[in-house]
N, C-alpha and C positions, 0 to 999 in steps of 0.2 A: 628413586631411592628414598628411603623414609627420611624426615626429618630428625627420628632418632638417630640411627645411623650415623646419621654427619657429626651428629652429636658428641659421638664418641668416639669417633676416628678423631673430632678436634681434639680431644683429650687426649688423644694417646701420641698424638701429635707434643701433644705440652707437655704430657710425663707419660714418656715412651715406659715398658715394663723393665724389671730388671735383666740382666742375664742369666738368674737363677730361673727365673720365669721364662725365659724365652726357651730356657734348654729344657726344663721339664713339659714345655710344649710340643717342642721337636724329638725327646724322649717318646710319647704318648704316640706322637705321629708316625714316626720310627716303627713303634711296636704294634701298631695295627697294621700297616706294611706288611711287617712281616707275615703276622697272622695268613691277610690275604693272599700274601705270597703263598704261605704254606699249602689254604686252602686252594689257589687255583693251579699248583704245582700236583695236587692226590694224595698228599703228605699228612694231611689232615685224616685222624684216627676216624672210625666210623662211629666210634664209641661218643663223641663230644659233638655228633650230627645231628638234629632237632629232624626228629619224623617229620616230613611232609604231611600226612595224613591229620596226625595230629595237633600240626601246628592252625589247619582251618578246620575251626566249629559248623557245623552240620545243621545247618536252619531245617527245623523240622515245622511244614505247614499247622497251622491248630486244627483244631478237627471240626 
């Protein structure tokens, strides 16, 4: 584990975050949940789906 790390778990240790902050964390986490949920339920539009094709660039050798 990084030295950083510890670093910062000791501080949140010392001043843990608010519950305004804790809920708009688990708000955030919630709502990607769901997201995936939707997507791995078929639920998810086709419309808001990122082309395969398009999503990898096509290395073209130089000549």
């Amino acid at each position: 584990m990084n030295f950083r790390h510890l670093l910062r778990m000791s501080g949140w240790a010392r001043h843990p975050p608010s519950w305004r902050r804790v809920l708009i964390g688990l708000v955030v986490l919630g709502l990607c949940l769901a997201l995936f949920g939707l997507e791995r339920a078929g639920l998810w539009p086709d419309a808001l789906t990122l082309d395969q094709r398009a999503a990898k660039p096509t290395i073209h050798p130089a000549p």
